[in-house]
Legacy VTK file of the C-alpha trace (Angstrom):
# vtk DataFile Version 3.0
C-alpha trace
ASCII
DATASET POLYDATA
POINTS 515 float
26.962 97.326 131.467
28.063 96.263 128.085
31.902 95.095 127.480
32.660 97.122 124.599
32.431 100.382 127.250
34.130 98.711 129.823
36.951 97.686 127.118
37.006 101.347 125.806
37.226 102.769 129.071
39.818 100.624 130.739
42.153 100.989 127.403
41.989 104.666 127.837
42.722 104.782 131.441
46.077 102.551 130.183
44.865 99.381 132.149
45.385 96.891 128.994
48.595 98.258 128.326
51.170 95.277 127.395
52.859 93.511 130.309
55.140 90.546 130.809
53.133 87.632 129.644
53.842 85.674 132.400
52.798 87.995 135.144
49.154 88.951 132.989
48.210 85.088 133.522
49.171 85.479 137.266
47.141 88.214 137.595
44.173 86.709 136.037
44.680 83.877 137.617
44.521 85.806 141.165
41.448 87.549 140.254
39.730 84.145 138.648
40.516 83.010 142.489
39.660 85.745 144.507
37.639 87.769 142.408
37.043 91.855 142.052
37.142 93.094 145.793
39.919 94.381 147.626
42.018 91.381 148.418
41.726 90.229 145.033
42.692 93.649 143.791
45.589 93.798 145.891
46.948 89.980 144.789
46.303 91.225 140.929
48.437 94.213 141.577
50.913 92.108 143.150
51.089 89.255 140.758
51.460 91.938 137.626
53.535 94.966 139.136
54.957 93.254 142.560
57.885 96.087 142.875
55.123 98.563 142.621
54.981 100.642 145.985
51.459 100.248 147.274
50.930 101.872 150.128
52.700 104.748 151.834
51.870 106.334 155.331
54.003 108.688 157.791
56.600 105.387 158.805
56.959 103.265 156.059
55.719 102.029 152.499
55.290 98.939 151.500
55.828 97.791 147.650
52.703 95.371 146.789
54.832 92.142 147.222
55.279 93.633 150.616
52.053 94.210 151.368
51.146 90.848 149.947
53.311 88.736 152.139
52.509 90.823 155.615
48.146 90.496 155.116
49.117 86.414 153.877
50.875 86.287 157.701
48.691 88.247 159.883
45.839 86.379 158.364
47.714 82.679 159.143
48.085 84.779 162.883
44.763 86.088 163.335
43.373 82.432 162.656
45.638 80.764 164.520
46.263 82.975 167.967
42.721 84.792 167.469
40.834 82.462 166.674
39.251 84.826 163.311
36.980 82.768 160.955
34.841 82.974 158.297
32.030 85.034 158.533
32.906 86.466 161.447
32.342 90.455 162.672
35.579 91.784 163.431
36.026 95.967 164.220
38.968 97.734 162.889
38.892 101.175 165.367
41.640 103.121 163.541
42.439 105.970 161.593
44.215 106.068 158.611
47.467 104.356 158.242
49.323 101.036 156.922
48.574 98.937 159.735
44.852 99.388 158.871
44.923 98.260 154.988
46.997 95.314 156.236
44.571 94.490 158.788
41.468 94.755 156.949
42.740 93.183 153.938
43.852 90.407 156.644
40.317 89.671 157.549
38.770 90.221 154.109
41.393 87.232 152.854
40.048 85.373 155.868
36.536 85.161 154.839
35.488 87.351 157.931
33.502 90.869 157.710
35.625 94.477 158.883
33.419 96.667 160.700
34.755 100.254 159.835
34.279 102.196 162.781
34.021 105.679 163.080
36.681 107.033 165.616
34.627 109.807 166.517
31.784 107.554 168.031
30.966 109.149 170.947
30.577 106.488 174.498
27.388 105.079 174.003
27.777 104.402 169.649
30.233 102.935 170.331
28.822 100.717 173.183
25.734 99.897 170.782
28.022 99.530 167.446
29.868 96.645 169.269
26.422 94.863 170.710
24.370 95.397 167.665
27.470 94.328 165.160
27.879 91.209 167.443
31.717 92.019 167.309
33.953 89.264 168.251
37.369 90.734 167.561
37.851 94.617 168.340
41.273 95.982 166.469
42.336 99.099 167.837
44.827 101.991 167.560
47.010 102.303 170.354
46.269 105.840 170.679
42.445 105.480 170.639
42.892 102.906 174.116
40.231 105.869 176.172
37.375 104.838 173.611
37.413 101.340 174.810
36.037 102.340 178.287
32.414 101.877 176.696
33.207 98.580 174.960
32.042 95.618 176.799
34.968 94.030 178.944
34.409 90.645 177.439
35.144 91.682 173.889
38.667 90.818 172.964
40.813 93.153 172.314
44.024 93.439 169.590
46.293 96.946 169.602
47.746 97.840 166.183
51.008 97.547 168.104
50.532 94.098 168.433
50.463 92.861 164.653
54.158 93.655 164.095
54.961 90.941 166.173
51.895 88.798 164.658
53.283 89.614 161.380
57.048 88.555 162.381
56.753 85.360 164.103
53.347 83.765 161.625
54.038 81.290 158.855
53.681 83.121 155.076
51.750 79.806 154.001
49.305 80.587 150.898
45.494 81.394 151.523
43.180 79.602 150.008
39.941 81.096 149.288
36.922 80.765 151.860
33.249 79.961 150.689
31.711 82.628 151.176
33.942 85.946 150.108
34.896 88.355 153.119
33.648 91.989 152.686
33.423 94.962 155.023
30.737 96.667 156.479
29.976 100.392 156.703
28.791 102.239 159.670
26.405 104.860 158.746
27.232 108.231 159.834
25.191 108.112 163.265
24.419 111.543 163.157
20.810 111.355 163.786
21.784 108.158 166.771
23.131 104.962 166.893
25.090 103.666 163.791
23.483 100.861 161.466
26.501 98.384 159.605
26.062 98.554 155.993
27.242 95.252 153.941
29.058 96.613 151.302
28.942 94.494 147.917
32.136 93.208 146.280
32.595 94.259 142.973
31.627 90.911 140.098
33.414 92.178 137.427
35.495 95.752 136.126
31.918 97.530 135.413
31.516 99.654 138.223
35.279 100.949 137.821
34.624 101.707 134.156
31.678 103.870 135.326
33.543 105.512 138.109
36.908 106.414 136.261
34.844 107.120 132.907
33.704 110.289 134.884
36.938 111.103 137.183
39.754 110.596 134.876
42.329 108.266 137.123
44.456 106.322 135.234
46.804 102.745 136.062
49.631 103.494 138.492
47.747 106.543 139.810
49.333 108.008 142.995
46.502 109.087 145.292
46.761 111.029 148.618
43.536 109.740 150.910
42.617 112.914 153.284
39.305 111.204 153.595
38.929 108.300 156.546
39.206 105.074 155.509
36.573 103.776 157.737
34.428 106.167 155.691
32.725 105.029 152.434
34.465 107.554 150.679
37.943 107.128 151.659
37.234 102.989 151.208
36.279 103.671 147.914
39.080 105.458 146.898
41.771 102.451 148.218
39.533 99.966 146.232
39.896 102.520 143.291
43.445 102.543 143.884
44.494 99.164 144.270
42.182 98.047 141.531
43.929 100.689 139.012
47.528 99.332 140.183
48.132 102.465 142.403
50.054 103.804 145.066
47.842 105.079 147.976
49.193 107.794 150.526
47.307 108.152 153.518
48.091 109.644 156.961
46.456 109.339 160.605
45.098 113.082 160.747
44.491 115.884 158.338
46.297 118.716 158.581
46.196 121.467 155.411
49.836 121.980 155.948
51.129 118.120 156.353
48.724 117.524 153.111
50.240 120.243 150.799
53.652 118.484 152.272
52.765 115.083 151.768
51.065 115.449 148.302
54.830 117.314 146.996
56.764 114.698 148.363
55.296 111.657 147.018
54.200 112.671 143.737
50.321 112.449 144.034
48.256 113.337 140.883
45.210 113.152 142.672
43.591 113.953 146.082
40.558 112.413 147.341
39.035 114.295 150.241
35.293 115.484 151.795
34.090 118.955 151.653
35.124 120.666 154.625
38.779 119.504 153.768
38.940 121.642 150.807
37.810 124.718 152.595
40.949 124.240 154.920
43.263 123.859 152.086
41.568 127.005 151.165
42.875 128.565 153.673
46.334 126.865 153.917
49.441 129.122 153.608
51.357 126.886 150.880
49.840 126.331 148.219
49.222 122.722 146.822
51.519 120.985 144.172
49.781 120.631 140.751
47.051 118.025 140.734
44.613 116.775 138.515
42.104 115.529 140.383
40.536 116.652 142.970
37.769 114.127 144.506
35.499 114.971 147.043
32.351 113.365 148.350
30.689 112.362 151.848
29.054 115.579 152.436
27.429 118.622 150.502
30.003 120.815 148.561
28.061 124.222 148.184
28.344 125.810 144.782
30.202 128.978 146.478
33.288 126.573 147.949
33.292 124.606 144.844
33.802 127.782 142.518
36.091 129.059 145.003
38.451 126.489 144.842
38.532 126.482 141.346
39.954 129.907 141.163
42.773 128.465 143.156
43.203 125.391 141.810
41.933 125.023 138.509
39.491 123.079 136.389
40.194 119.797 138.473
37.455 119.258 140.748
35.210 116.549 140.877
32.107 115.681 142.854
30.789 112.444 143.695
27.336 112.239 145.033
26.182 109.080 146.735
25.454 107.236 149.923
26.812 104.570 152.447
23.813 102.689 151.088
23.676 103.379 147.194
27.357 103.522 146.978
27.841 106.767 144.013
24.537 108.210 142.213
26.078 111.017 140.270
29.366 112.417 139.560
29.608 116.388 138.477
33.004 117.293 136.082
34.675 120.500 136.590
32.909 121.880 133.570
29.402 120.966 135.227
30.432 122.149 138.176
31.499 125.785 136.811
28.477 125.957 134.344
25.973 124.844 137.233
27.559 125.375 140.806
26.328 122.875 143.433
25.329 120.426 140.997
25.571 116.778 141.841
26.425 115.938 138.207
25.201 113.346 136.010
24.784 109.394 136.750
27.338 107.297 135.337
27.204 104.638 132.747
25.910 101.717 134.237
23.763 104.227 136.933
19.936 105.825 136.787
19.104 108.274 139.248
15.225 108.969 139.378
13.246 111.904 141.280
10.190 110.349 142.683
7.094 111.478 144.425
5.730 109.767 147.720
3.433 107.425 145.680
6.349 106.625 143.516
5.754 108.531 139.974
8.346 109.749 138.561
8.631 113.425 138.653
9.037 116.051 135.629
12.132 118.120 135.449
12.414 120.856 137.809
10.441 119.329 140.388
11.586 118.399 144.080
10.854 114.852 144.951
12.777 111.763 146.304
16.001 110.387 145.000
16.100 106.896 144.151
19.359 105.714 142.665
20.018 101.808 140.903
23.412 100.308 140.254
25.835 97.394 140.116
27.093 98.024 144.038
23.474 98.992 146.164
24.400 97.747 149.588
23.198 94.129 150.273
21.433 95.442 153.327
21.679 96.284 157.023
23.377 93.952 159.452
20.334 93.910 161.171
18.140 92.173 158.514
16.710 95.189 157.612
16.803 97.322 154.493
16.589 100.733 152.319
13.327 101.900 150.891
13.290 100.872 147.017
11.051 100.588 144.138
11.914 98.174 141.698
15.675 97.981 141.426
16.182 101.884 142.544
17.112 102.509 146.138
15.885 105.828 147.693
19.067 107.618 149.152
16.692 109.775 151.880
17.354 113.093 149.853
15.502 115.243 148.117
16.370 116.497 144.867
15.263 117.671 141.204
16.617 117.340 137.527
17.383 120.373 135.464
16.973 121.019 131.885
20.249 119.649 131.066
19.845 116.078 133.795
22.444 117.387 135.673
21.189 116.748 139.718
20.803 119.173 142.357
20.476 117.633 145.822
17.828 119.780 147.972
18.542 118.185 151.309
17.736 115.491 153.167
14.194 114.038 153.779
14.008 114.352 157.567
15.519 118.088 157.147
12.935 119.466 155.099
11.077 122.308 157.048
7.482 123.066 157.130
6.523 126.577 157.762
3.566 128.117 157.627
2.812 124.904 155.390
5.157 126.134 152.838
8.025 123.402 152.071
11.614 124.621 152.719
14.470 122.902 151.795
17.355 124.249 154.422
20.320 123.312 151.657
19.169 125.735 149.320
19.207 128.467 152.233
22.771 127.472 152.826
24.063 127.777 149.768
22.775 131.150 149.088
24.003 132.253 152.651
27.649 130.570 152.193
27.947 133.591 148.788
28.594 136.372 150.616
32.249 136.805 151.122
32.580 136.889 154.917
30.832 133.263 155.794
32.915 130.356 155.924
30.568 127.763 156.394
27.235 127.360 157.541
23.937 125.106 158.358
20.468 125.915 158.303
17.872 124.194 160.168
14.474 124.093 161.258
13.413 125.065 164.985
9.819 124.838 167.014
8.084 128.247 166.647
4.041 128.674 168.180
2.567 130.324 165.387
4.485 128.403 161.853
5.193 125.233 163.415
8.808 125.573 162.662
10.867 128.739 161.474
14.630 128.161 160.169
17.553 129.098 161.920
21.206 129.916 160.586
24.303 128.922 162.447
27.357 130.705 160.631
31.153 130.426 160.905
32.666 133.413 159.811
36.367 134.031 158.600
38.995 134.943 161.030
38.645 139.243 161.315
35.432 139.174 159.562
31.540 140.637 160.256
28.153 140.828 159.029
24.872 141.581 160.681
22.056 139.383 161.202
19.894 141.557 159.143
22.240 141.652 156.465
22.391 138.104 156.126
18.121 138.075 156.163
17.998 140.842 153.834
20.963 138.756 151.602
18.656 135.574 151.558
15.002 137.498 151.299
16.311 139.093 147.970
17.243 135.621 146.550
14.783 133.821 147.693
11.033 133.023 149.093
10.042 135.086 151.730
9.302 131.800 153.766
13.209 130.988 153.419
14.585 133.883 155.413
15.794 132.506 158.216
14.165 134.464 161.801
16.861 133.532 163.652
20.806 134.063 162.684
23.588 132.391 165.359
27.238 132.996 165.015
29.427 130.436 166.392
33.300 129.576 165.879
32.751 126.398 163.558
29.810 123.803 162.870
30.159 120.956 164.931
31.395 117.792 162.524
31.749 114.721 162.765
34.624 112.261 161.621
33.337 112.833 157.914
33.044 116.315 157.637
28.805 115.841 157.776
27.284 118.607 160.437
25.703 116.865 163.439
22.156 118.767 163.384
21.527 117.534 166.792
24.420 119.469 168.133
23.377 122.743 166.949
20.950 122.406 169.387
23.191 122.137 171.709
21.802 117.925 172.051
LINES 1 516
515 0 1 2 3 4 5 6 7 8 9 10 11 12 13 14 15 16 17 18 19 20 21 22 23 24 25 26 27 28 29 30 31 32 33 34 35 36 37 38 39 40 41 42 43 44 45 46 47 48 49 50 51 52 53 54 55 56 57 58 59 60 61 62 63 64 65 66 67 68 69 70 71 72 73 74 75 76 77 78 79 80 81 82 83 84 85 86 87 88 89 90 91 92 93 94 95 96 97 98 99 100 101 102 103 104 105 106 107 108 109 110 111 112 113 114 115 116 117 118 119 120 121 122 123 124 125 126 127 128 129 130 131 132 133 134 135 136 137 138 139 140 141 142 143 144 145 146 147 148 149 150 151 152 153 154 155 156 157 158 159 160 161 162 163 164 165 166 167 168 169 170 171 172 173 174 175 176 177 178 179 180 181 182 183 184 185 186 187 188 189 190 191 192 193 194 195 196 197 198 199 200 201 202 203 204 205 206 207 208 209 210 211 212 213 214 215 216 217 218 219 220 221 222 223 224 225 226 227 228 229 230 231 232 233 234 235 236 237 238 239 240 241 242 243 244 245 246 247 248 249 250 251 252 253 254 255 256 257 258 259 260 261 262 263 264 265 266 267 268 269 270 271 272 273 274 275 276 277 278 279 280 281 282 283 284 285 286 287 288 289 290 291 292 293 294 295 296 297 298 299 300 301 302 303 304 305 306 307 308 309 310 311 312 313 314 315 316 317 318 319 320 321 322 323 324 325 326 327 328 329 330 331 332 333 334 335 336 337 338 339 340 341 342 343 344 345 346 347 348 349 350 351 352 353 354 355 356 357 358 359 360 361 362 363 364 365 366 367 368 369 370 371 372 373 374 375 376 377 378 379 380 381 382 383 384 385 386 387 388 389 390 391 392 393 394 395 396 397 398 399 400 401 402 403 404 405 406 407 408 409 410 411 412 413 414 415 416 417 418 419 420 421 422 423 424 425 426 427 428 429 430 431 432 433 434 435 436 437 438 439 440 441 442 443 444 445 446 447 448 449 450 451 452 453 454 455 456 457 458 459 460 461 462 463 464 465 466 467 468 469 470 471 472 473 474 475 476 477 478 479 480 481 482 483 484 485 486 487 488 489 490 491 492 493 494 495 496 497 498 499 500 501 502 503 504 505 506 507 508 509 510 511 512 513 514
């Protein structure tokens, strides 16, 4: 990415504004030392706005010197009582709060890797994330103690509880940089069986914020309320896009529309980042949400209906970030693209090609359905495992299925292994679902393909209607059979009380068949 962009962009999102001589050389210096990844964002922050608050959760907030001299201690702890070196696998099991940025921050400093887990990892994920991720520290929230009955007994154990007094009693002696930087690896979302660890890339220089705030318009000092789950790729991307613009990130242990709308009024955030299904609760939230700019959602599909929707409420300040655990952000769609062309994906940042291919690897004309392959500056390094992604030539295939418009704005079709083949005539169940989730009375919904004798498979519709509402099944046929192919009509039409989700807001197929 060339350094005149990078320049422009980072002047205009105020992050070469003037500062105290002094405290500019610290901060290069602590990036120089530690370079562009969290921990190195965070001791940038500190050295140039220490007063700064950086991080504020439902007990306490820390200002970045704070914050600074707590991870400095627990890492001096973990090393010393824990025995926590570099390069090793430690798991951080918690949701959302203070404890957990110290801690992984902590280990990051330390040279080690933090596995994110998911806290909705049902008994035996769990059981295989700690074998397969060869854990040899397991952090936990108190409150998430029942999980740890399908953890192996021999794997030690740390409660969040415990670090206070780690914190208190360890020496604040300064860190010195291991050999090998410390990163954090992603758990992918497991909803097809057992989670693989990602190894997320640190950042090598400011080009892959340039791209990302040159499309959502955060500026320095930005005050951002996290709904989504920091152990998620989404909600670790936004407290690396935070601390790296100087920011002040609000998070809190659950999401509630009510404690969000709260939270969000009284701590001043501009900006919300969040995942799909959160916006359609806010949707339906009694008070309405303080004035924000931007609205950032990702992690799952936002439907063209819901993103229109809450618009209306809201106003132009949406924003739509398409990517993967693997290929990090592919596309980003503005409020503008997202009103002219609901349920678009966007376009691909600077610094960012997105290509639709076919099986053999062509690339495919505009219009056409085929296999998105995405290249940037922060494609995972690969699996924990050894193993990788499908890629061709420096693109990475992200396991959807997609096409290009007239315009290159990028519509995501669905994912590979959900296509449907009936009556061998393709059928690509996200398009169903976004005509279904129009009408007025469905709240959400997920289309699938089932067994049937004579097409091989036939789609089915699970729908979650809103509270006091109904529609026929035939309705709902009729609906989709006037918009669409007559091999799209779905045969068979469930109605259930809500989709079964996991942690991140993505549908868990395998549960709508009851699996």
């Amino acid at each position: 990415m060339d350094t005149p962009f990078i320049l422009r962009t980072m002047a205009g999102r105020k992050l070469l504004n003037p500062g105290r001589p002094t405290r500019i050389v610290r901060q290069l210096n602590a990036l120089r030392r530690w370079g562009f990844g969290l921990y190195g964002e965070m001791r940038s922050t500190a050295a140039r706005d220490p007063d700064r608050v950086a991080v504020v959760d439902e007990d306490r907030q820390l200002t970045y010197t704070e914050l600074d001299l707590r991870v400095r201690r627990l890492a001096n702890a973990l090393r010393a009582e824990h025995g926590v070196r570099a390069g090793d696998r430690i798991g951080l099991l918690c949701n959302n709060s203070a404890g957990m940025v110290e801690a992984m921050l902590a280990l990051i400093a330390l040279g080690a890797q933090a596995v994110l887990v998911n806290t909705g990892l049902g008994d035996g994920q769990l059981e295989a994330v700690a074998h397969d991720q060869s854990l040899a520290l397991l952090i936990h929230d108190d409150d998430l103690l029942g999980m740890l009955a399908a953890v192996p007994p021999n794997l030690p154990r740390l409660a969040m509880s415990k670090t206070a007094g780690l914190i208190h009693r360890a020496p604040s002696a300064e860190l010195e940089p291991p050999a090998a930087a410390g990163s954090v690896v992603v758990l992918t979302s497991g909803t097809t069986g057992a989670p693989k660890g990602a190894r997320r890339r640190n950042p090598s220089g400011l080009g892959p914020l340039a791209s990302v705030v040159s499309r959502i318009p955060l500026y320095a000092g930005e005050r951002i309320f996290v709904a989504a789950p920091l152990f998620h790729t989404w909600g670790l991307a936004a407290l690396q896009l935070c601390l790296a613009l100087r920011g002040t990130i609000v998070i809190a242990r659950r999401f509630t529309p009510q404690s969000t709308v709260a939270a969000v009024g009284a701590t001043g955030c501009t900006s919300l980042f969040a995942v799909p299904v959160m916006l359609q609760r806010l949707l339906e939230a009694p008070a309405p949400m303080p004035t924000l700019r931007v609205v950032a959602t990702s992690g799952s599909a936002l439907t063209g209906p819901l993103a229109s929707r809450f618009m209306e409420v809201y106003g132009p300040v949406l924003y739509n970030l398409y990517g993967s655990t693997e290929a990090s952000w592919a596309s980003i769609a503005t409020p503008d693209e997202l009103r002219d062309a609901p349920g678009t994906a966007g376009r691909p940042p600077r610094g960012t090609r997105v290509a639709i291919l076919s099986d053999s690897g062509t690339e495919l004309p505009t219009g056409v359905i085929g296999r998105i392959f995405v290249g940037n500056d922060m494609l995972f390094e690969g699996y924990t495992n050894g193993t990788g992604r499908e890629s061709h030539g420096d693109l990475l295939a992200t396991g959807d299925l997609g096409h290009l418009n007239a315009d290159g704005l990028l519509f995501v079709d669905g994912r590979e292994d959900d296509m449907v083949i009936s009556g061998g005539e393709n059928v690509y169940p996200g398009s169903v679902e976004d005509v279904i989730a129009e009408l007025p009375q469905v709240r959400e919904v997920a289309v699938a393909g089932v067994p049937d004798e004579e097409f091989g498979q036939r789609l089915a519709a699970w729908i979650a209607l809103h509270d006091g509402e109904y529609v026929d099944p035939e309705a709902v046929r009729e609906y989709v059979r006037h918009r669409l192919a007559r091999f799209s009509v779905p045969r068979d039409v469930y109605f259930v009380a809500a989709l079964p989700r996991n942690a991140t807001g993505k549908v868990v197929r395998r549960r709508l068949f009851g699996d």
